[in-house]
Each structure stands twice: as C-alpha cells, then as structure tokens.
C-alpha positions in Angstrom: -16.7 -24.0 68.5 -14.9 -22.0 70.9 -13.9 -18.4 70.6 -10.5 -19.1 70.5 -11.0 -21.3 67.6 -12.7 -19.2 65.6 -10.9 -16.6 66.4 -7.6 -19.3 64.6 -9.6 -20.0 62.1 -10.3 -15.9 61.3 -6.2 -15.6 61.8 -5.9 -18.0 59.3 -7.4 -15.3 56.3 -4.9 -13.4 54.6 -6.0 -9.5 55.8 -6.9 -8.4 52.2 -8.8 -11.9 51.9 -11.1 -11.2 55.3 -11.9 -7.7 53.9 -13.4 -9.0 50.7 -15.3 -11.3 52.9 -16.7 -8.3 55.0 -17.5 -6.3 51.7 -19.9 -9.4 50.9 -21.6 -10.1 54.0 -22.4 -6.0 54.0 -25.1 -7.7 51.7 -26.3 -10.1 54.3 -26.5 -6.5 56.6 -23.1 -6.6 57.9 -22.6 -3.4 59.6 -19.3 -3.7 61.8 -15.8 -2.6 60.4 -13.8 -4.0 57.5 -10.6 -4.8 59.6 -10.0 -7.6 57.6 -10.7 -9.9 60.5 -13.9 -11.8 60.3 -16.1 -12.8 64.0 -19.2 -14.4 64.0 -21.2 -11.4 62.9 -19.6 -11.1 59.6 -20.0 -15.2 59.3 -23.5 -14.5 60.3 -24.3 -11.9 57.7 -22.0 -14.4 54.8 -24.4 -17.3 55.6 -27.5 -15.6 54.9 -25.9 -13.7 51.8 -24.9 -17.6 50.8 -28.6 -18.8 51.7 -29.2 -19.1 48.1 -25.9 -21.0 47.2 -26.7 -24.1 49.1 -27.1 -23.1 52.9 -30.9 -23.9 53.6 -33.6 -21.1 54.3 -37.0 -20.4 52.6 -36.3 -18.6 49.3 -39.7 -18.3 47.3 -39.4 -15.7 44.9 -43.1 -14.1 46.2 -42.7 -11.0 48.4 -45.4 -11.4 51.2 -44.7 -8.7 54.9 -41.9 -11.3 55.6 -40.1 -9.8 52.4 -41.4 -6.5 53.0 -40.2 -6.3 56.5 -36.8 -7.5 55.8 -36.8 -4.8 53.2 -37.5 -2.0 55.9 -35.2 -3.5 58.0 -32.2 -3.1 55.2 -33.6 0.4 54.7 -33.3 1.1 58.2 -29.1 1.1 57.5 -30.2 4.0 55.2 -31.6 6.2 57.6 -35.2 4.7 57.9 -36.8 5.0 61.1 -40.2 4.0 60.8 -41.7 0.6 62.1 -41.2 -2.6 60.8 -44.7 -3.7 59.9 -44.3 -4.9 56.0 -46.1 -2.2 54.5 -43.6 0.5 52.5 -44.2 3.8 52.0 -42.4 6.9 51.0 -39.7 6.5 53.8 -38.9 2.8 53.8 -38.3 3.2 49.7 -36.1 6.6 50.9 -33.7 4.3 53.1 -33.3 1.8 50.6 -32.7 4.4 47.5 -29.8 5.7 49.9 -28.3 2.4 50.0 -28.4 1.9 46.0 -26.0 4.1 44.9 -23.0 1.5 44.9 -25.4 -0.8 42.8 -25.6 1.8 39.8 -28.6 3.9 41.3 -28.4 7.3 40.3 -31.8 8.4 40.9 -32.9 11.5 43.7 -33.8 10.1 46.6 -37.5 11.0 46.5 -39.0 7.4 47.9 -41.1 6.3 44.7 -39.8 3.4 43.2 -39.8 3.4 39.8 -37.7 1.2 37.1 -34.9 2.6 38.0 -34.8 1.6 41.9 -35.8 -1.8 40.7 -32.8 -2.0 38.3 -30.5 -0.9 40.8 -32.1 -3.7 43.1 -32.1 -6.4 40.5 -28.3 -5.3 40.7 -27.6 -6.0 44.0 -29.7 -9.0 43.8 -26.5 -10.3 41.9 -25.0 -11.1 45.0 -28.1 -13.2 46.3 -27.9 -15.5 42.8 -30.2 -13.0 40.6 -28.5 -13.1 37.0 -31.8 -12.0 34.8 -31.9 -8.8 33.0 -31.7 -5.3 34.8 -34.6 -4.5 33.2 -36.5 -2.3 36.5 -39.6 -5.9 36.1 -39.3 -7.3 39.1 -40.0 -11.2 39.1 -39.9 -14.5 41.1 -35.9 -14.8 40.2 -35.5 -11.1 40.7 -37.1 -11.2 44.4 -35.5 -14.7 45.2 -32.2 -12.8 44.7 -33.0 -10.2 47.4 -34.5 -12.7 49.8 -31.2 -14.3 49.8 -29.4 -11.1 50.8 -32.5 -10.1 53.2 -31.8 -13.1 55.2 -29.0 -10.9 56.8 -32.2 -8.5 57.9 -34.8 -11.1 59.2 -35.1 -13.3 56.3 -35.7 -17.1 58.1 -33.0 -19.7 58.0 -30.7 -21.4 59.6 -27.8 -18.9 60.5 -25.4 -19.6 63.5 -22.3 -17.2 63.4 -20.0 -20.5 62.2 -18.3 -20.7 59.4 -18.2 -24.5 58.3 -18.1 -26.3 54.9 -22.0 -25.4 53.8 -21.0 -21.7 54.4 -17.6 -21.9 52.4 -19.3 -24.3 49.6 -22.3 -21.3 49.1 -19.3 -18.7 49.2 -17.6 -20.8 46.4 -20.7 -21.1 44.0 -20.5 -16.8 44.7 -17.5 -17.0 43.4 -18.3 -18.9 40.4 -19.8 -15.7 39.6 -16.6 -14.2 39.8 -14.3 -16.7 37.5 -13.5 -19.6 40.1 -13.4 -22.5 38.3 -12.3 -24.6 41.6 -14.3 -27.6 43.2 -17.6 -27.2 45.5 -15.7 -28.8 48.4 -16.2 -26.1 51.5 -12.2 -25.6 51.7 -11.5 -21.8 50.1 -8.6 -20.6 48.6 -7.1 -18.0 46.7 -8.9 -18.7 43.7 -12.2 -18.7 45.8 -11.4 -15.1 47.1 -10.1 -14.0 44.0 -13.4 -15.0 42.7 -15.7 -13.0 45.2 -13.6 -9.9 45.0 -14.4 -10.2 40.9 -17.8 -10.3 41.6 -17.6 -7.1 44.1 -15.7 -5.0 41.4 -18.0 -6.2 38.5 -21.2 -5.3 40.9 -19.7 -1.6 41.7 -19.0 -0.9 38.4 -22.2 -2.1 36.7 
C-alpha cells in the first residue's frame, strides 16, 4: 500500500475518531502526537495492542526475559534508562510505576512492586483482553493481557504498519469491551469507535 493511500485511508477517520485510535495504540507504545491523524506508527502500535483480539503473535501467559524485556522497554517511556537485559530491578519497576497513574496507580514511586503496582497493571492489562479481578495476583490471564500490549515494546508478532481487516476485526472485539454490539467484519464504524473510546473512559476512571 502506498503512502498516498494510507494516507486516504487515515483522511477518511473523522478527527475525534483518529484521536481515540492514537489514545489506544499509546498501549501498544505509541509515542507520537495525538493529531487525530493516524500513519503507520500509530497502526503499528494498534496491531500489537489488537494482538490478543485475533491478529497472530505468541501470547502465553508465562513471563520469561522476552516479557521482562518488553516490560523495561515500556518503562523506558517512564524515564528508565537502564539496559534491556530481562532482569528488573529497582529502576525498571520506577519507569513503569510512573506510567500507572492513568490506570488507577496511586502509589510513590519507590520501584518495589507490591499489590498495588500489580492492580494498577492488571488494569491496564484491560486493554490487552485481561478482564480477571484487580486483585495485585498476577496470573497466566493477567500476564497474557500485558503481553498483548507489550507487543508494541518488542513483544513478537506479525506487525506491519497496515491497517487491514485483521487489525480493524481485533479493534472491534476491543470495542466489545466498550458496548459495540456490531459484527466482527474488519469495516469500523461509529459504533466501533464509540466502543473503544468507552473502554478508554471506563479504563481512566477505574
């Protein structure tokens, strides 16, 4: 697909509609602007957010270094600077307690993680198809959740910057989260936005 043509197909999303998109894929590690116009970068960052809704990637629920680095690599967006070599310690668990707050993390910022880092990451792993308790246990469901959303920072699978109907059919079964009630059928609508941006709310707010 050309850069022309995605760029029609990005024209194409109402503005308000592209900015909901780019508040999602900041959980696949989205770090550009939220100009309501989405490029391959945000499309990259939705497909591995969407991993666990039907676009492929290995999503096992057992955090091994492959887990572990992803997770230093999402805590490097909250000021970590160490290495990336799987093995957390005091600062990695500091980068990612300063990314937590929006997911009901209240907690200093002291690099332990205790039950109530966990809870605020069982939160977030809402977004990557977690929907067990928020109980601070983490579990096979609980870590398959945020291997979905660490796909956007290393996690393996299949992610090419395109958006095509496996992307918009995992973006719809998101939504499902939110109240769409629409067809699986990779063609998004308002209902299918409307859905994702319920989720987004419902996520802040919890």
């Amino acid at each position: 697909m050309t850069t022309e043509t995605t760029a029609a197909r990005s024209a194409a999303i109402a503005h308000e509609d592209g900015i909901t998109l780019q508040r999602l894929a900041r959980a696949g590690a989205y770090d550009g602007p939220n100009d309501g116009v989405p490029g391959p970068n945000t499309w990259r960052a939705l497909q591995h957010v969407v991993t666990g809704y039907g676009y492929t990637g290995p999503i096992d629920g057992a955090p091994g270094t492959n887990t572990w680095k992803a997770l230093q690599r999402f805590a490097a967006l909250g000021g970590y600077t160490g290495p990336i070599d799987g093995a957390m310690g005091v600062e990695s668990w500091k980068g990612v307690q300063r990314l937590l707050p929006g997911f009901s993390y209240v907690m200093p910022v002291d690099g332990v993680p205790d039950a109530d880092t966990y809870r605020a990451l069982q939160t977030m792993g809402r977004i990557g198809g977690y929907f067990g308790p928020y109980d601070g246990v983490m579990g096979p469901n609980s870590w398959r959740g945020l291997q979905t959303i660490f796909a956007g920072a290393g996690y393996t699978g299949p992610i090419d910057g395109v958006p095509g109907p496996n992307t918009w059919r995992g973006l719809q079964r998101i939504a499902q989260r939110g109240g769409y009630s629409g067809p699986i059928d990779g063609v998004p609508g308002p209902n299918t936005y409307a859905g994702i941006f319920a989720l987004l709310v419902r996520s802040e707010h919890d």
